[in-house]
C-alpha positions in Angstrom: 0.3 12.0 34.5 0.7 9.0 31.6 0.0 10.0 28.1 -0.7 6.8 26.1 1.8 5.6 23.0 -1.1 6.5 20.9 -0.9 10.2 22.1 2.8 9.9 21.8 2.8 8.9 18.0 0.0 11.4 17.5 1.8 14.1 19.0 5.0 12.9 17.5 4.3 13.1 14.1 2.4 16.4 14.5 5.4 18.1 15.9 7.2 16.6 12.6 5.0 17.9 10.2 3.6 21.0 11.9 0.6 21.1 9.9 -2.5 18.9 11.6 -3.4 17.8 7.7 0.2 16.1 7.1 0.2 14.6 10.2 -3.4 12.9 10.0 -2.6 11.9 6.7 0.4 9.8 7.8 -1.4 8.7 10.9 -4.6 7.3 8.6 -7.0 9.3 11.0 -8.9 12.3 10.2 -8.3 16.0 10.6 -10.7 16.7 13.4 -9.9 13.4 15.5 -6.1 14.3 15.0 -7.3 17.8 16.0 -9.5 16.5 19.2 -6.4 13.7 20.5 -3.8 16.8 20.5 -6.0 18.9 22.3 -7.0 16.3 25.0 -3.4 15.5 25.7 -2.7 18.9 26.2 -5.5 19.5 28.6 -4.2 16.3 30.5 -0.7 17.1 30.7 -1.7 21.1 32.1 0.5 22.8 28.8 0.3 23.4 25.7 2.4 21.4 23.1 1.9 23.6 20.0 1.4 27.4 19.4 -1.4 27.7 16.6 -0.6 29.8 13.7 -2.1 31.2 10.9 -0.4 28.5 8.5 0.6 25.7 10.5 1.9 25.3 13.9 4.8 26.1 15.9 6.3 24.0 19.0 6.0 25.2 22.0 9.0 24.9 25.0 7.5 22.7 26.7 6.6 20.5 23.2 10.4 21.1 22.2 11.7 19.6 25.5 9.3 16.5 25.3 10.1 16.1 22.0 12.5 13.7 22.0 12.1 11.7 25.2 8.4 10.8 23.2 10.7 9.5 20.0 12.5 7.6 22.1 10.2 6.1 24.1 8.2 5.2 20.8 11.6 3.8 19.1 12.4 1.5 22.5 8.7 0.5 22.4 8.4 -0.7 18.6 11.8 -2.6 19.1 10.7 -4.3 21.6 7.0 -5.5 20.4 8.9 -6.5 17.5 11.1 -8.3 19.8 8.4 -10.0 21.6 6.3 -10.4 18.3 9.3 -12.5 16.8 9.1 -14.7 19.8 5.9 -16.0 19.6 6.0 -16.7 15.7 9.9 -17.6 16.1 10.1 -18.6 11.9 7.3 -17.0 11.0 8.0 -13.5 8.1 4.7 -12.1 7.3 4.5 -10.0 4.2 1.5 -7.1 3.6 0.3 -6.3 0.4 -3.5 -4.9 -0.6 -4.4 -7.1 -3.6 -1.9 -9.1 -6.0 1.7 -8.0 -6.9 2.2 -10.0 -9.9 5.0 -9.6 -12.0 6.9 -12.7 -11.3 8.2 -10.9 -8.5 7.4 -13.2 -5.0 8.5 -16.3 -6.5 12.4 -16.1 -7.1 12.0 -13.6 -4.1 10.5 -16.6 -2.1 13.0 -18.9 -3.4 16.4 -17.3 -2.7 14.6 -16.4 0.8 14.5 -20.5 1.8 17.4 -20.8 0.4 19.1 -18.2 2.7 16.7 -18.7 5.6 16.2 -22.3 6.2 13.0 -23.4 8.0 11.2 -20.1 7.5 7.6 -19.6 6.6 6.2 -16.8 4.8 2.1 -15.7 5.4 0.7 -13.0 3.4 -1.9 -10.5 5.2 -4.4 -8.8 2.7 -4.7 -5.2 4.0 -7.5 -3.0 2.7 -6.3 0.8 1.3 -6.9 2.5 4.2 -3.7 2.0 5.4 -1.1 2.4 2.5 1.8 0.2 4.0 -0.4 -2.7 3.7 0.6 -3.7 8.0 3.7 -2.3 8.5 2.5 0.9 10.4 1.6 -1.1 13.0 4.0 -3.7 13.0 1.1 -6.2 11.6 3.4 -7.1 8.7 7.0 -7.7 9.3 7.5 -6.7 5.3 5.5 -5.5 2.5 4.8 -5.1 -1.4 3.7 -1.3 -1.4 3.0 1.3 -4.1 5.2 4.7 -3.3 4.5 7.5 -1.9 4.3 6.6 1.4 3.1 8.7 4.4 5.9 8.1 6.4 10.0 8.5 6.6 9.8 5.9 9.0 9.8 3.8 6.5 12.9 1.9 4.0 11.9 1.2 0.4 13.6 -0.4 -2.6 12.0 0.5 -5.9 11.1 -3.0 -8.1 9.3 -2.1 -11.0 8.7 1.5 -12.3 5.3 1.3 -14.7 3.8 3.8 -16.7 -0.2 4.6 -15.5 -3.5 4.0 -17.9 -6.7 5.0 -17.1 -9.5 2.5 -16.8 -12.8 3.4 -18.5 -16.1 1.7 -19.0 -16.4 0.1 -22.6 -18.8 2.6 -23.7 -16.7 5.8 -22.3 -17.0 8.9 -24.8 -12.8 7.8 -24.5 -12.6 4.3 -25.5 -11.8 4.6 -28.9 -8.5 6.4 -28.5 -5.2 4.6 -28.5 -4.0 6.5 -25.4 -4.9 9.5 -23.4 -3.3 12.4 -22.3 -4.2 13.4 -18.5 -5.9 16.8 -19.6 -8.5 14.8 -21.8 -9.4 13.4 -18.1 -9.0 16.7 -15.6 -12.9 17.3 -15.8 -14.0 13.0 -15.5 -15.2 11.8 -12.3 -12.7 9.8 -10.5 -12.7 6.9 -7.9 -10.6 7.5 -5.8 -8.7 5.5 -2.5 -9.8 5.8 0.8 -8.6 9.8 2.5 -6.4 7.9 4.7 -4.6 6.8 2.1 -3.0 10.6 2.1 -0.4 10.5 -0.6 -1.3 7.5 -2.2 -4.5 8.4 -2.6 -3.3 12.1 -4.7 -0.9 10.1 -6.6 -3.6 8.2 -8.0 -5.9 10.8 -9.0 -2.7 12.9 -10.5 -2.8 15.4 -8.4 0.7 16.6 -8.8 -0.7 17.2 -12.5 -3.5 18.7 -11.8 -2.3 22.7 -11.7 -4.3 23.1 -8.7 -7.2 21.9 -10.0 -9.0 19.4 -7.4 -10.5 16.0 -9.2 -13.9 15.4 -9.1 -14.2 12.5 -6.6 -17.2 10.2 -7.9 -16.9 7.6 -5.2 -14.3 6.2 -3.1 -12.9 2.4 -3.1 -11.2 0.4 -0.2 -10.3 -2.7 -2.9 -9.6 -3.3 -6.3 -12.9 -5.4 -6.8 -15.2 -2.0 -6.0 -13.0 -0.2 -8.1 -13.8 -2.3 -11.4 -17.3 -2.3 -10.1 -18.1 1.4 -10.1 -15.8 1.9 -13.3 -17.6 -0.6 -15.1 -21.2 1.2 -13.6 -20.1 4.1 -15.3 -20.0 6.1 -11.8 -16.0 7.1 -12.7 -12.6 6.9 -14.0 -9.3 5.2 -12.2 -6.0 5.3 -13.0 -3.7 2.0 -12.8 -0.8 0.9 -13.4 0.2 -0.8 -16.5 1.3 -4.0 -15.1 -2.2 -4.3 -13.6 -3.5 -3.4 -16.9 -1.6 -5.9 -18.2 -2.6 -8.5 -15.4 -6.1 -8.2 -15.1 -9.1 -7.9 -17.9 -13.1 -7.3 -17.3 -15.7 -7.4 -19.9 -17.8 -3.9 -20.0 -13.9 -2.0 -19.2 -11.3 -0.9 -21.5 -7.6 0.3 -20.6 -5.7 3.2 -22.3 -2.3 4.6 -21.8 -2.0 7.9 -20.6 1.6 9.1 -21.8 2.0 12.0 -19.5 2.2 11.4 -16.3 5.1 9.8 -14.2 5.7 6.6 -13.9 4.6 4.4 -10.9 6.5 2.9 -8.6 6.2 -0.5 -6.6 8.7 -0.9 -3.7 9.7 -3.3 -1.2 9.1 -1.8 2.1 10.4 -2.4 5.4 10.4 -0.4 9.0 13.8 1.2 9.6 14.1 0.5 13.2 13.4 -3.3 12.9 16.7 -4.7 14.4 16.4 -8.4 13.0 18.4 -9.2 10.3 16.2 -11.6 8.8 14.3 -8.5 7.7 17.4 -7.9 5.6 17.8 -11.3 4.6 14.3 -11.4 3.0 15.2 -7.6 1.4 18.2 -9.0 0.0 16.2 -11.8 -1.6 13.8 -9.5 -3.5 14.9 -8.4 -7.5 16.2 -5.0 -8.1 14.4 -2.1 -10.8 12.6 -3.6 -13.6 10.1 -2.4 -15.5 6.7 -3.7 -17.2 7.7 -4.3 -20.7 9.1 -8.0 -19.7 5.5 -8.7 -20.3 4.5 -7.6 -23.8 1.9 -5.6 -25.2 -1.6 -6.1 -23.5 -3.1 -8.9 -24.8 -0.2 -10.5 -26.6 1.0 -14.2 -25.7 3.5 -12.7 -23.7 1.0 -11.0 -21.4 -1.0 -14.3 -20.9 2.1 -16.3 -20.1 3.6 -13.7 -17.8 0.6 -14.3 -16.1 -0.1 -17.9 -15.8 4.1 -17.9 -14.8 3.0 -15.8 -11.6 0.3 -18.2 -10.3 2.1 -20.5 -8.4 0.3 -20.7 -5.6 -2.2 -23.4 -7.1 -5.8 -23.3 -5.4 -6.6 -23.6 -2.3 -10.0 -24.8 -0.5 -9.8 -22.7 2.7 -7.3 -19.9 4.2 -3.7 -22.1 5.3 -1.0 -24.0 4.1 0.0 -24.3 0.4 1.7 -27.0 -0.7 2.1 -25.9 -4.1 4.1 -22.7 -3.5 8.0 -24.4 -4.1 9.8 -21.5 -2.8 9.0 -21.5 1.3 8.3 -24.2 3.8 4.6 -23.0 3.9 2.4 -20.2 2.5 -0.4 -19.0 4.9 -2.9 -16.4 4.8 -3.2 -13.9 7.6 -5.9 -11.6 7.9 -7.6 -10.9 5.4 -9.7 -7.5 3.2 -13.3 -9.0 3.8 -14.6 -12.4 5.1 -13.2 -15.5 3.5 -15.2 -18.7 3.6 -12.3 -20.0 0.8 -9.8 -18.6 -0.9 -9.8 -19.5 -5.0 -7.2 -19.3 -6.9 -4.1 -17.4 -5.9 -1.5 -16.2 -7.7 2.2 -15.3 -6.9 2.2 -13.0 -4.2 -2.0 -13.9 -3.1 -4.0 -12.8 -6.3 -7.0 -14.2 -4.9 -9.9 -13.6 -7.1 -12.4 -13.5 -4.0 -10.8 -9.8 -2.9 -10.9 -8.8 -6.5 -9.4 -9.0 -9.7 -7.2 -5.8 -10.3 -5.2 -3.8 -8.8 -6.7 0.4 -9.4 -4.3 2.7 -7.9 -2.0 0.4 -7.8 -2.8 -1.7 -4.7 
């Protein structure tokens, strides 16, 4: 019989992980449709794949010997989409990202990349939280600006900013009168969280990790930066950012606060490691190394506002397409997209557009 590349992935990553909740969470589907796909293959192919155990799950032989004729049927099938894919949009890069990067990172990145790559266009494809690298799990984006962890060691990454996180609080929060706030003041608040199939992401933004085992009261989930801000400023929950986006974005009815204790955040450039083109690398290549947040001044300074209006380049644009205003590529256009667009707004460096939202929560 055939098993579909979608059972093959599926089956693929759950003989990596060995535990059905790892696996789902790096596949962005849920525990029990995980649980049901696994189970139907195995009925179809006559054998079982996995031996069930108490914790976790164990490979069978016949899930050991498959093994790794699946990963390399999956690694000869991605290289060749992306093969095909590169064919039909010959000079075409398209880079993911879930709502604006900022930082005055895209346009030098932009710029050395037509400089290097002569001819090139760069789109950029909004992609909502549910899937944490923003397209390039399924090869939708060739490149993207992602917030780590990541669900998957398929992945490359190079670190560009590290930021510390704040806490985002409505104006009226019994809170919003301290300078900053340590994470144990906020164990017990409810939180909005990301999407569940945002796995890691979604822990690492509800400080999980500092937690003590403690589970966060989830208050309501968000799939974009603007219902974030929405239910924050409703008073239905807490978020945690990062600074930059703190820094970057302001709401009347919200205050943001440091909260000293937890790690830093990191925002990466990521990439899939089994891409063979080397325009990939050429784009990588272009993109800044480590920096950190405090190139734009304290929150609300001068700096702050003119490390802002530095990153929108873009200009505005009337409808989803070219941008003549960008400088740094041949053209700028928008692919896909979070929600409906009937126009775009103003966009900033790497596609602030104010339609999807107007922060960045959990660092999307």
């Amino acid at each position: 019989m055939d098993a579909h590349l979608r059972e093959l992935r599926y089956f693929v990553a759950t003989a990596e992980e060995l535990t059905v909740t790892a696996a789902a969470a790096r596949l962005f589907v849920s525990q029990p449709a995980l649980s049901k796909q696994l189970r139907a293959l195995e009925r179809r192919l006559g054998f079982t794949l996995f031996e069930r155990l108490p914790r976790g799950l164990a490979l069978t032989a016949q899930g050991n010997s498959l093994l790794p004729v699946a990963r390399t049927m999956i690694e000869a099938w991605d290289r060749a989409y992306a093969e095909a894919r590169a064919l039909s949009h010959p000079d075409q890069l398209i880079v993911g990202m879930q709502t604006a990067v900022g930082r005055d990172l895209q346009r030098p990145a932009t710029q050395r990349f037509r400089d290097r790559a002569p001819g090139w266009t760069v789109s950029l494809r909004l992609v909502g939280w549910q899937d944490p690298t923003a397209g390039l799990a399924d090869a939708t984006s060739d490149v993207a600006f992602v917030w780590l962890p990541l669900p998957s060691d398929d992945l490359a990454t190079r670190v560009l900013i590290r930021e510390n996180r704040w806490v985002v609080l409505p104006a009226q929060h019994r809170l919003a009168d301290r300078a900053e706030i340590p994470f144990a003041e906020l164990l017990d608040e409810p939180f909005v969280a990301l999407p569940a199939a945002a796995g890691p992401l979604r822990d690492f933004w509800l400080g999980t990790a500092a937690r003590a085992g403690r589970p966060a009261q989830i208050a309501a989930e968000a799939t974009a930066a603007d219902e974030v801000l929405e239910l924050v400023g409703a008073g239905i929950g807490v978020a945690l950012i990062a600074e930059g986006n703190a820094r970057l974005y302001k709401r009347p009815g919200l205050v943001f606060r440091p909260v000293p204790d937890l790690p830093p955040a990191e925002l990466a450039l990521a990439w899939r490691r089994n891409d063979p083109r080397k325009i990939i690398q050429v784009f990588v290549d272009s993109v800044g190394s480590v920096g950190s947040v405090e190139a734009f001044g304290p929150v609300g300074s001068v700096e702050a506002v003119e490390a802002v209006e530095s990153v929108k380049t873009f200009g505005s644009v009337g409808s989803v397409g070219s941008v003549d205003s960008v400088g740094s590529v041949e053209s700028v256009d928008f692919v896909g997209s979070v929600g409906s667009v009937g126009s775009v707004g103003s966009v900033g460096s790497v596609g602030s557009v104010e339609t999807f939202g107007s922060a960045d929560p959990a660092g999307g």
